[in-house]
Structures are given as C-alpha cells and as structure tokens.
C-alpha positions as CSV (number, residue, x, y, z in Angstrom):
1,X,0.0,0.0,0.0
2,X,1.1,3.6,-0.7
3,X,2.2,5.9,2.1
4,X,1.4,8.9,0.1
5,X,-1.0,9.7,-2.5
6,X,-0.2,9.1,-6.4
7,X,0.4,12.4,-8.3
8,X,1.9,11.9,-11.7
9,X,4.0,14.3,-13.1
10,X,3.0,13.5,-16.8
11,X,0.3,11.1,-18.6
12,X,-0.1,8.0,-17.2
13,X,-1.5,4.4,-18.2
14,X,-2.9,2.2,-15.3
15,X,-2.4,-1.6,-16.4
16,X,-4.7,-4.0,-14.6
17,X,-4.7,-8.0,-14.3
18,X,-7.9,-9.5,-16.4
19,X,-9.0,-13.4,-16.3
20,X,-7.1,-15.7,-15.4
21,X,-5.0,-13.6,-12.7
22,X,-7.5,-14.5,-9.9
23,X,-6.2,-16.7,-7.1
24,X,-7.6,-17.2,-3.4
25,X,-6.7,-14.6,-1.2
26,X,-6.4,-12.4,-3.9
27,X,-8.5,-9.4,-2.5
28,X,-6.9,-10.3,1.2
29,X,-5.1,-7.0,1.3
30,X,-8.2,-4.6,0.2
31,X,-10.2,-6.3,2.9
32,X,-9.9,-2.9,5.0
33,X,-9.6,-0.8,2.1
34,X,-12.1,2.3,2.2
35,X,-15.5,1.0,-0.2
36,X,-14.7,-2.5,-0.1
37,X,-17.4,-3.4,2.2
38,X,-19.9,-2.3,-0.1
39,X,-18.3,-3.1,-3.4
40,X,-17.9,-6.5,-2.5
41,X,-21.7,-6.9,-1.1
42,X,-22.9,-5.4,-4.7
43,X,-20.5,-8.5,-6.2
44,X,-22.6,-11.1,-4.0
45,X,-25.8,-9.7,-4.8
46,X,-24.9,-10.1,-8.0
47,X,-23.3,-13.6,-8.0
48,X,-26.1,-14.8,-5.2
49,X,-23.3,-15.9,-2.8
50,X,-20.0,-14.9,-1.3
51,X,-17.4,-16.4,-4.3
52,X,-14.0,-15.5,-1.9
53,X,-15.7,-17.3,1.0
54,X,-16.4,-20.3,-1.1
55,X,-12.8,-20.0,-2.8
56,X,-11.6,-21.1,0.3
57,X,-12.8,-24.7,-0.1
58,X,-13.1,-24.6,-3.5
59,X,-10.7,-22.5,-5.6
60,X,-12.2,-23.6,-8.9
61,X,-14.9,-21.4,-8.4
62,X,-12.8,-18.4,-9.2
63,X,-12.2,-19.4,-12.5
64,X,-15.9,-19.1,-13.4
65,X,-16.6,-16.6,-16.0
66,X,-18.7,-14.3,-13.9
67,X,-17.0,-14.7,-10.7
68,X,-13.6,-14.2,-12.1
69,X,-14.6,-10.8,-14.1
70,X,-16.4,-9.4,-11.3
71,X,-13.6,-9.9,-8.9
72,X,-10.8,-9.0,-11.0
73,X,-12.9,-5.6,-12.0
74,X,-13.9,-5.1,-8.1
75,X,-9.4,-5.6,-7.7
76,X,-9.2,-3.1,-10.1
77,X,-11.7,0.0,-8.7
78,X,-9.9,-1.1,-5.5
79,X,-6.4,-0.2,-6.3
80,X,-7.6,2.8,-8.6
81,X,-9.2,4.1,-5.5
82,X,-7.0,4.0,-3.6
83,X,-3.9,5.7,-5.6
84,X,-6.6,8.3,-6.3
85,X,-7.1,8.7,-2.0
C-alpha cells in the first residue's frame, strides 16, 4: 500500500490484471480498504453468494466466468481508488 497519494508528473496508463490472474486470497489485502465493504456486497448480490468465501474450499470457483470478471474488475476500482485517495 502507498504511504502517500499518487500524483503523476506527466500522462499516465494504469495496467490492470484480467481473467485468469485471480487466485484465493487475492483481495486479502483490500479487505480494510475504504469502499470494499460495499463493493464486494454489490459482487454477491450479483453472484447470489460470497465467491471468496467459497474460494476457500473450492478454488475452482474463481475461474468461473462471472466470478472471475467481477472480482478481477472489483481488484481493479480497489487499487484505482486508492492511488486516487
């Protein structure tokens, strides 16, 4: 995590992971991160169930199409967020 907020000098291109990046435990470190309490409940209502919880018995579920885009996207808002905090 950053100690200081990101302030580019110049242009700059953010490069984020897509499908097949998505391991258990992935989202361990945004867990306390500002708006992921309520991001992540918006990727359950979605799914209709809690994917990292059941990632922890059964890690082939992240590799499911709609689980793997929403919580690659949802690691993605996360780390924008917070550079932009």
């Amino acid at each position: 995590m950053c100690s200081e907020p990101f302030a580019p000098d110049g242009p700059t291109a953010l490069l984020f992971p897509g499908q097949g990046s998505q391991v258990s435990g992935m989202l361990d470190s945004f867990r306390n991160a500002s708006g992921f309490s309520v991001l992540y409940d918006q990727v359950q209502c979605l799914l209709g169930r809690n994917p990292l919880e059941e990632a922890r018995s059964n890690p082939r579920c992240l590799h499911e199409n709609a689980v793997s885009s929403l919580l690659t996207v949802l690691a993605s808002v996360l780390c924008l967020k917070m550079m932009r905090e």
